[in-house]
C-alpha positions in Angstrom: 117.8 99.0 104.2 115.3 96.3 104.5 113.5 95.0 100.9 110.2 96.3 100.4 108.5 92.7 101.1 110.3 92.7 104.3 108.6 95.9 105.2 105.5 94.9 103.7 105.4 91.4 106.1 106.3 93.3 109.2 103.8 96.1 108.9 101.2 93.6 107.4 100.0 92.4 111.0 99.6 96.1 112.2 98.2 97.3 109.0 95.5 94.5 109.8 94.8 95.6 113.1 94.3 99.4 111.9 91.8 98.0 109.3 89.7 96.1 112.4 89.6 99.8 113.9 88.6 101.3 111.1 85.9 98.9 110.5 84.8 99.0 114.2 84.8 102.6 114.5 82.9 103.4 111.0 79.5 103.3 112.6 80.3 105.4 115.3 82.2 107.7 113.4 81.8 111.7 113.9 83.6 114.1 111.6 86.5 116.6 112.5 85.9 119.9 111.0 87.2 120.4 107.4 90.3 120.4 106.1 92.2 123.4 105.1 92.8 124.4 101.6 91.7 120.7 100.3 91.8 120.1 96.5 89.0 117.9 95.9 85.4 117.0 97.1 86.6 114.2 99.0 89.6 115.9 101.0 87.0 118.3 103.0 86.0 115.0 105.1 88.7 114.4 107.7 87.8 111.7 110.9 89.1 110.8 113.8 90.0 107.8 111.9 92.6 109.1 109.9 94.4 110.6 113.3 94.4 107.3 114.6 95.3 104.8 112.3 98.2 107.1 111.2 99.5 107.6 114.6 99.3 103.7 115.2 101.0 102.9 111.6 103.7 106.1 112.4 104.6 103.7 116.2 104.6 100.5 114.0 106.9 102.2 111.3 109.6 103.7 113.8 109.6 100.6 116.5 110.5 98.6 113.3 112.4 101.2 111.2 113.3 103.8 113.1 115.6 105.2 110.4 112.7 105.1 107.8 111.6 108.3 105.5 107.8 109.0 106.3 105.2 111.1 104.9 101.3 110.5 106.0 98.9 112.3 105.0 98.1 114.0 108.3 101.7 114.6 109.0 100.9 117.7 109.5 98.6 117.1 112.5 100.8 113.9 113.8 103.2 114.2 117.0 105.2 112.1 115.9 106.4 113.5 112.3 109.6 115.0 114.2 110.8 112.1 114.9 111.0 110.4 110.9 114.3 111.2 109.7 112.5 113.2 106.8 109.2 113.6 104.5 111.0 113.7 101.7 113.0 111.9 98.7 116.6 111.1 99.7 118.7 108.9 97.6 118.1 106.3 95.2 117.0 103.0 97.4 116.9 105.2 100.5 112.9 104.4 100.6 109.8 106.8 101.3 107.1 104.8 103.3 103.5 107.3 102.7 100.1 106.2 103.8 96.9 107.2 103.0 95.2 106.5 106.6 91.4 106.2 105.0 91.1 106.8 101.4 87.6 107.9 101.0 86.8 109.5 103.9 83.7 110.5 102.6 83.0 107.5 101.5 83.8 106.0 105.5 81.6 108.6 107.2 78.5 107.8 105.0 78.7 104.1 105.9 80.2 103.3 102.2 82.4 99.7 102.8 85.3 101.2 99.4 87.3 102.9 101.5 90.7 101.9 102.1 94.4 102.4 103.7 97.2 102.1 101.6 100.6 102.0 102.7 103.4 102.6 99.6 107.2 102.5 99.0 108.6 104.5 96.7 112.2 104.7 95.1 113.2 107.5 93.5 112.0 106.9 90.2 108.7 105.0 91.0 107.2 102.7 93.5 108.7 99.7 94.6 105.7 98.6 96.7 101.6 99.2 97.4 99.1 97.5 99.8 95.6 98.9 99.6 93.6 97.4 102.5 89.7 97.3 102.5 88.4 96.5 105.9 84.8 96.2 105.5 85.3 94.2 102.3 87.8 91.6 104.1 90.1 91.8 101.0 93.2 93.2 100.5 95.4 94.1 97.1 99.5 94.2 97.1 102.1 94.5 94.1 105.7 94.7 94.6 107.6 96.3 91.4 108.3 93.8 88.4 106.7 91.0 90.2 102.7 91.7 89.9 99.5 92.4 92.2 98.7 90.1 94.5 94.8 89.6 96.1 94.3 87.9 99.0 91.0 88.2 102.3 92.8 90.0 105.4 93.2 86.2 107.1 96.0 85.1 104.3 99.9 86.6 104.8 101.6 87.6 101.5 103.0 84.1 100.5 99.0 83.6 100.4 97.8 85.7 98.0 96.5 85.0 94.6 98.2 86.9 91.2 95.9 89.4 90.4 95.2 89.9 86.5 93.5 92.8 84.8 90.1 91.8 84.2 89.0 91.5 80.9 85.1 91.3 81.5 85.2 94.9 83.1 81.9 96.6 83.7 82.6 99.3 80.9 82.2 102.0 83.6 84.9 105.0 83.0 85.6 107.0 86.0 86.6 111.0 85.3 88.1 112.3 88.2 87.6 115.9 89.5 87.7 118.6 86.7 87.3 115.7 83.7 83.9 115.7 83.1 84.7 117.2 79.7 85.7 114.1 78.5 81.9 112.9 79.2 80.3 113.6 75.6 82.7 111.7 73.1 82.7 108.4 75.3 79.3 108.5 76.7 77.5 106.7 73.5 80.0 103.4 74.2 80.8 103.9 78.0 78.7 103.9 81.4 80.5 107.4 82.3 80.9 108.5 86.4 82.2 111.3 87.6 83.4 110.9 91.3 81.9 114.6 92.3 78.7 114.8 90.5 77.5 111.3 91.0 78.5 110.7 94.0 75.7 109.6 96.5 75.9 109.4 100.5 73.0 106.6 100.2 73.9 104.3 97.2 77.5 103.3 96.8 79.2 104.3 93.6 82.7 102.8 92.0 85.5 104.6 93.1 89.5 103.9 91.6 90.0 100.4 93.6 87.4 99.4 91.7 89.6 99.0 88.6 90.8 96.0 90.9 88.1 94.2 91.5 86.2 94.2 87.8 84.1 97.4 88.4 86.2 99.7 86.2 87.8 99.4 82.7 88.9 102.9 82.9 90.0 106.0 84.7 90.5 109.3 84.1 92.6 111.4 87.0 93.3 115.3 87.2 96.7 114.2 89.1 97.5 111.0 91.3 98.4 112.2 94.9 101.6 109.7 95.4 99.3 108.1 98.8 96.2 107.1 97.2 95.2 108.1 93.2 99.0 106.8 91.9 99.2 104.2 94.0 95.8 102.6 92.7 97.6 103.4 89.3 100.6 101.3 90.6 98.4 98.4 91.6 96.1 98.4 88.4 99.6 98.7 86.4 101.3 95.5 88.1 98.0 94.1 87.1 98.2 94.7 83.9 96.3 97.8 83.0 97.9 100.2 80.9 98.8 103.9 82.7 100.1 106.3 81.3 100.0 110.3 81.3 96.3 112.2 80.2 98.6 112.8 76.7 99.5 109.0 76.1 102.8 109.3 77.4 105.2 107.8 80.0 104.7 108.7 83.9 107.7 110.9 85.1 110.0 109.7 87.9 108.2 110.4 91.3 111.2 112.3 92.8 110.7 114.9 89.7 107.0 115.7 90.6 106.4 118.2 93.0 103.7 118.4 95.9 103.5 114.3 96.3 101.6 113.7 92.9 102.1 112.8 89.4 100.5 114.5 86.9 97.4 113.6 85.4 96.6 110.0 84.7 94.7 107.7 82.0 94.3 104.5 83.4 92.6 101.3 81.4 92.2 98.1 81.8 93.1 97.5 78.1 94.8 99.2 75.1 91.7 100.1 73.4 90.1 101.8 76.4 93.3 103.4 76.6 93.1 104.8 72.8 89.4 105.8 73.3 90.1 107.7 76.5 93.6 108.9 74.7 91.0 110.4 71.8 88.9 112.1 73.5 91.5 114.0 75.5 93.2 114.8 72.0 89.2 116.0 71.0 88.4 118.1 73.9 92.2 119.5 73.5 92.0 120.4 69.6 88.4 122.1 70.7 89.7 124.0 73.2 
């Protein structure tokens, strides 16, 4: 089995070229029809996008590793998911590649540039690698497990990255996730608060997770992190230096113990007093409720 940074240098150049698709065919973009039985606002927009860039990744993954466990987010819809030797966990160090093929998808069709692919690789127990991609912002983010994230334009290779710290400046923006706008009223008086449903705006672009990356975020608030896109932004923001954690405080599970491809629901802050103040009012709302 090839490391994760091996896997992450040879899929590097075609994750690139997927992201100079994406960016080409945003403008020209037309919608599929909806998703089935989506969970969120966000999963009802599905492109021709997504299709693509999965099927080019899926080519990429089995001419390289054609031995290689795979699970996409359209795997349903993909030719090419009989032909992974599974979707699922195996054995410890017998790695899971998943990819988001655009994160955001609502955010892509309405011209929005923070959408993003992510590829991961996980281990049984938690990811050993993320790389979150965002074409129309020429930038890309990377952490390999124990070793930190890693920011670098979509010109650099890995070796050229910077180290990537949590920043401590944040904008004190708190984003609640779908379902956690309960939490609004006890942080409101110190904290810009945004929920990703209700505030969400086809013409003005709001923050969305990655932004915890990049300075716009000091905090998150998730209902559950879908292994391809909410907990691997978690995994990024934590080799970063954030502190994540469950929406009770305590420690994530092991990903091979969580069912349906997500861990449960997540606190994520760029420090540990955003941490305790998002931490209290979850233990408020509860002890009202």
């Amino acid at each position: 089995m090839s490391s994760p940074r091996i896997i992450l240098e040879t899929l590097l150049p075609h994750l690139k070229a997927a992201a100079g698709y994406a960016r080409f065919l945003q403008p020209k973009i037309a919608a599929l029809p909806d998703k089935d039985g989506g969970e969120s606002f966000f999963s009802a927009a599905l492109t021709e996008a997504d299709l693509a860039i999965q099927n080019f990744v899926e080519v990429a993954l089995l001419g390289h590793f054609p031995n290689i466990r795979f699970y996409g987010e359209e795997y349903k819809s993909s030719p090419n998911t009989k032909y992974f030797r599974a979707v699922d966990f195996g054995e410890k160090d017998d790695y899971l590649i998943t990819l988001d093929p655009i994160d955001g998808t609502k955010f892509y069709i309405d011209g929005h540039s923070n959408y993003q692919i992510i590829l991961s690789i996980l281990n049984t127990d938690d990811y050993e690698a993320v790389i979150a991609i965002s074409p129309s912002e020429d930038i890309y983010f990377y952490a390999l497990r124990g070793h930190g994230a890693f920011k670098g334009s979509l010109k650099m290779d890995l070796s050229e990255c910077t180290p990537l710290q949590v920043d401590s400046n944040a904008e004190l923006n708190i984003l609640l996730g779908t379902a956690m706008n309960s939490l609004k009223p006890p942080l409101e008086d110190k904290y810009n608060i945004i929920n990703a449903v209700d505030d969400y705006s086809s013409s003005i672009q709001r923050p969305n997770l990655n932004a915890i990356l990049s300075g716009g975020l000091c905090g998150a608030v998730k209902r559950f992190g879908q292994f391809i896109d909410g907990g691997a932004l978690a995994f990024l923001a934590r080799e970063a230096g954030c502190k994540v954690t469950k929406i009770d405080g305590s420690a994530l599970p092991t990903l091979n113990s969580c069912s349906d491809y997500k861990l449960p629901g997540l606190i994520i802050a760029t420090s540990e007093s955003i941490h305790q103040d998002i931490l209290n009012a979850v233990r408020d709302y509860d002890s009202s409720n």
